[in-house]
C-alpha positions, 0 to 999 in steps of 0.5 A: 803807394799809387803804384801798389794801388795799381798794381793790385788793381792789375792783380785783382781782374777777372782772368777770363776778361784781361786785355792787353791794355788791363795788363802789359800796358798798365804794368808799362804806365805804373812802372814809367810812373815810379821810375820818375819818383826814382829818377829825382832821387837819383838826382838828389843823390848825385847832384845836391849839394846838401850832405843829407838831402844826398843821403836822404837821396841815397835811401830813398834810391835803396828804397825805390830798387828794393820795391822794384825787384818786388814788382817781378813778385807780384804773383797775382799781376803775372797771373793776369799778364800771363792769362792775358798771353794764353790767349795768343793775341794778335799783336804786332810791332812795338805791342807784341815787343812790349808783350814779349820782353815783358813775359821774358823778365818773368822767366828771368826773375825766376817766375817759373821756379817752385815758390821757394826758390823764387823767393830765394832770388827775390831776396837776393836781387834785393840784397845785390840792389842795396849793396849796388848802391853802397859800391856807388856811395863809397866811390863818390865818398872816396875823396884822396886830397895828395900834398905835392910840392912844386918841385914835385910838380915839375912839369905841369902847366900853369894853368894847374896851379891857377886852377882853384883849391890847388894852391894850399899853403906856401909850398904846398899844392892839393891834388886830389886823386879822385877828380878825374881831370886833376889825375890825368892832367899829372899824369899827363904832364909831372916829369917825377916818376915817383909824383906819378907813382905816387897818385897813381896808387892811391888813385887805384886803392880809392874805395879799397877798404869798403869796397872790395868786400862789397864787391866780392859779396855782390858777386857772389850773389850775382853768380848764385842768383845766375845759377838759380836762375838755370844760366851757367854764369853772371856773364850770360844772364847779363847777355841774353838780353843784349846783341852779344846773346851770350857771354861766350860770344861777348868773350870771343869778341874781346879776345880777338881784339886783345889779339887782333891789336897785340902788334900794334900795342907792342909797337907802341910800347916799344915806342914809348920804351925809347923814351924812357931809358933816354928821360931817367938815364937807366938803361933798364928802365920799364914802362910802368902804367903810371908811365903811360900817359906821360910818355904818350903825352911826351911822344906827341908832343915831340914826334906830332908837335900836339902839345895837349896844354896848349890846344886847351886855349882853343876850347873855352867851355862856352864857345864849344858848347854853343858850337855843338849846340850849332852843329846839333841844331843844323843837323837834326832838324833842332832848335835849342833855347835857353829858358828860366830854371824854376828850381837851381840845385846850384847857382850856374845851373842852366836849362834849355828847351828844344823844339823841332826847327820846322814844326816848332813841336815841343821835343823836351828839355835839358839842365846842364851840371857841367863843373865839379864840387865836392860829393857830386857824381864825379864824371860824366853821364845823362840822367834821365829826370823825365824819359819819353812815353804815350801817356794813356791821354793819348798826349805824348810826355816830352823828355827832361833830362840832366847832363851831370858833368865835371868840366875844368872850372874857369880861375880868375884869369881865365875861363874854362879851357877843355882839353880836346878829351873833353871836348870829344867827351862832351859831343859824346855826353849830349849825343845820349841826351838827344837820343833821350829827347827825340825819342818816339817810342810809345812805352816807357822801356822802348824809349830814348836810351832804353835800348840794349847795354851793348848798343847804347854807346854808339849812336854817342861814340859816332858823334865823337868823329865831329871833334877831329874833323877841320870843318868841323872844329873851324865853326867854334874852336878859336884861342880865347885871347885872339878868337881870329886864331883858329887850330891850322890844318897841319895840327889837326892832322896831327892829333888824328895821327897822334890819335891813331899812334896811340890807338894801340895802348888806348884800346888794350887799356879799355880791353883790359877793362872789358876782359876783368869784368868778364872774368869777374862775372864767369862760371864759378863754382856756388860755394868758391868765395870771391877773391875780386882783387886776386881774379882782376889785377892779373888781367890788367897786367896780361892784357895792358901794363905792369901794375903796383901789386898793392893797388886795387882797380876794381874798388873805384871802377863804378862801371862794375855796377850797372855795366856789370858783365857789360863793360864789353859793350863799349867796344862792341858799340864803338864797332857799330859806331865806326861804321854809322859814320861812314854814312856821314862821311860819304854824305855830301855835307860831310859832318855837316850833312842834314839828309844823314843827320836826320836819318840818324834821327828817324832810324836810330834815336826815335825808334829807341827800342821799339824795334830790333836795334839790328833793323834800325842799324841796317835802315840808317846804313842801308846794307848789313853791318860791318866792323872793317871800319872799326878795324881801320881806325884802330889800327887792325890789319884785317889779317890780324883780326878775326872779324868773324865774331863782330857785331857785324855778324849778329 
């Protein structure tokens, strides 16, 4: 209702006397305003632990997307921005951006179409909005409990029977296929194939009775509100407003790395292939995607002596996350102190102020969520609760953010022990929430990770460098049975050559990913259906492994709503984030280096999107970008690469 209010009284200026503050400003403040109401829905949705206050969550999100795709509607508020930029102002930096973007979400909301078609798209984006959510909602929902028997189980460490909920009867253990930790760890360490095979398929058909006509539906309207909309396809409505540009080039880039990296996959396989014919004594044996992991795990184990079990001892979950906390603080100019929760959705819930260590200015707020329970989010992210802006005061509004995160929970002998994948994940994690926090920017789009699709990832994947480097792992990881006990040098160096021997298999497994969403969202003909199972299943097994023919990926890959015609971007930003460590790297302090971390802080995470994220990348490297870096640690020759089509080049 406030932001109705505004908004009419945006609507309801004189023409002739408009100014940039009446219109663009105040459409920025109204629309910044409603986006907190929104944020604490979201957060209700994915974290209570209330069945109807999430549900109530749910609806008021669905309420919330729904007016917000009407805002763009709003003809007398178009009229006067549009009023105000026929007087061609004289604006310049983060005020002509703001003028600028906000004139090209007009376009791209079909301002410019006949009043009829315009409706058309306003209706269709409202009803995309709602079945986003529903694809969200059957994901969360699809809970898969799986009864294995120990002997099923062969294989898996102790600590897994420890772990609560998993011992359920007297030979009967619960796994469940949806909890991201409990799959990967089976998958990681169950010697029966068929155990594998077993979670695999039902992991990989989660969601596929509700979701995959949901998502052959929100496809079809994606492709026809594209078309409306005079672009060819999905895939470039979705670039234009990213540094890819244009599906196509999101496309070339992929398909030259699923190329550039074909000698080194197939290595890899054909590494892995070995063990398995040798393990089941048939000669025939094929490694199958339920394989993958398993015999990953297996080969380092044997030819790096990384045993992943046995590394968790070294990470308890307190210890890590004051240790990053440390190596955050001292690099970024940082301060963080734990403070009373004023409200707990849950008893362990923790809250932390963070301040400038040298001005003691007040720079925002954290809540941690860190372990998982049943109907919350299930995997990692930030959620923004309050995101940074220049309030009309002239006061800034500081950041509050949420880290909602599903950690292994302590057992009643031990605490919490993360596998190193976990840890790299959480100095990921956080890196979005600091981005969140520093930031500068004086409107509420340009603010903290508000910044393009393609890029967002970086400034966190550059932070994942930390966690493999020896200085930096001496300051906080130690066995939590004799804390003098730290990870010697020679195992280190081998889980970064066990890194690089399986870079091969992860990366065309994330291609893979990158390469069927791109799919999914290219040119299709407006009256075709949609066949989302049928565009997909292919792909990964052309581009990674064989698959069961019965599974489903697509049904539980959340990414498709929200990374939609964007999950490219990762690997597009893991390029810009190689090459940003390099200035760590080449720093004097290394990880450690405070001159590079808070030039990070000044060039990358303050500026958000107030600027051309390609100026705030070339300011913190000090020269154009470039994507050999990246190719070297994922083990591209550049021979076999075409770095032409990088984000180098954009």
């Amino acid at each position: 209702a406030k932001a109705n209010t505004a908004l009419d009284q945006i609507g309801a200026q004189d023409l002739g006397k408009v100014t940039f503050i009446s219109t663009v400003v105040a459409l920025d403040d109204l629309i910044y305003q409603a986006g907190l109401a929104a944020n604490r829905a979201s957060l209700i949705k994915e974290t209570n632990t209330n069945p109807a206050m999430r549900s109530a969550g749910e609806n008021a999100v669905k309420a919330f997307q729904e007016w917000a795709v009407g805002i763009d509607y709003r003809e007398d508020v178009y009229k006067a921005i549009k009023a105000f930029a026929d007087t061609h102002p004289k604006l310049s930096g983060e005020d002509a951006k703001l003028l600028k973007e906000t004139l090209r979400d007009y376009r791209r909301a079909g301002l410019d179409l006949a009043p009829d078609q315009r409706k058309e798209v306003e209706q269709l984006r409202k009803e995309l909005s709602k079945l986003g959510t529903d694809f969200d909602t059957n994901i969360v929902k699809a809970n898969a409990p799986v009864i294995f028997t120990k002997a099923d189980l062969d294989g898996m460490p102790e600590s897994f029977f420890a772990s609560p909920g998993i011992k359920t009867g007297d030979d009967a253990y619960t796994v469940m296929a949806n909890v991201t930790w409990q799959f990967n760890t089976l998958q990681e360490n169950a010697k029966s194939e068929a155990t594998r095979k077993k979670l695999y398929v039902i992991r990989e058909t989660l969601a596929k009775d509700t979701n995959v006509p949901v998502l052959n539906q929100m496809l079809a309207l994606r492709n026809k509100i594209a078309l409306r909309l005079g672009y060819k396809s999905w895939d470039d409505f979705q670039t234009e407003v990213k540094m890819a540009r244009t599906g196509a080039n999101a496309k070339k880039y992929i398909s030259d790395l699923v190329t550039g990296i074909q000698p080194k996959f197939d290595s890899e396989v054909a590494e892995l292939q070995k063990l398995k014919p040798a393990d089941t004594n048939d000669p025939k044996a094929r490694i199958e995607v339920w394989d993958w992991r398993y015999y990953s795990n297996q080969r380092n184990k044997q030819k790096y002596d990384v045993d992943k079990e046995a590394l968790r001892a070294y990470f308890p979950f307190q210890k890590v996350l004051d240790g990053m906390f440390n190596i955050y603080q001292n690099i970024f100019g940082l301060k963080f102190e734990k403070v009373a929760v004023p409200y707990k959705w849950i008893d362990d819930l923790q809250l932390y102020l963070v301040t400038d260590s040298a001005t003691g200015e007040p720079l925002g707020m954290f809540y941690l969520d860190m372990f998982p329970r049943e109907g919350k989010f299930n995997h990692f992210a930030q959620f923004d609760i309050i995101s940074g802006k220049l309030l009309p005061d002239g006061k800034y509004q500081r950041p509050t953010v949420a880290l909602i995160c599903n950690f292994p929970p302590a057992n009643a002998d031990k605490p919490s022990l993360l596998p190193h994948s976990d840890v790299e994940t959480l100095f990921h994690e956080f890196g979005h929430a600091l981005h969140s926090i520093v930031t500068r920017a004086r409107y509420g789009r340009f603010a903290g990770t508000h910044v393009p699709g393609d890029f967002v990832e970086a400034p966190s994947q550059m932070l994942q460098n930390w966690v493999w480097d020896k200085k930096v792992l001496d300051t906080f990881a130690a066995d939590y049975r004799d804390p003098s006990k730290k990870i010697p040098a020679e195992i280190i160096k081998k889980m970064n050559d066990a890194k690089l021997a399986n870079a091969g298999v992860f990366y065309r497994r994330q291609f893979a990913f990158a390469s069927l969403d791109l799919a999914l969202h290219d040119q299709h003909a407006e009256d075709a259906s949609y066949d989302c199972v049928a565009i997909s299943n292919p792909i990964l097994e052309k581009v990674f492994l064989p698959i069961d023919p019965s599974t489903t990926f697509v049904s539980y890959f959340g990414h498709l709503n929200g990374y939609d015609a964007g999950y490219y971007g990762y690997a597009w930003a893991d390029a810009i984030a190689a090459d940003m460590a390099t200035v760590f790297e080449k720093a004097k302090d290394g990880y450690f280096d405070k001159q590079a971390g808070l030039r990070l802080r000044r060039e990358i995470y303050e500026p958000g999107d107030s600027r051309d994220v390609n100026i705030s990348i070339e300011k913190f490297l000090g020269r154009k970008q470039s994507v050999q870096p990246f190719l070297k640690k994922i083990g591209i020759n550049d021979k076999n690469a075409s770095p032409t089509s990088s984000p180098a080049t954009r």
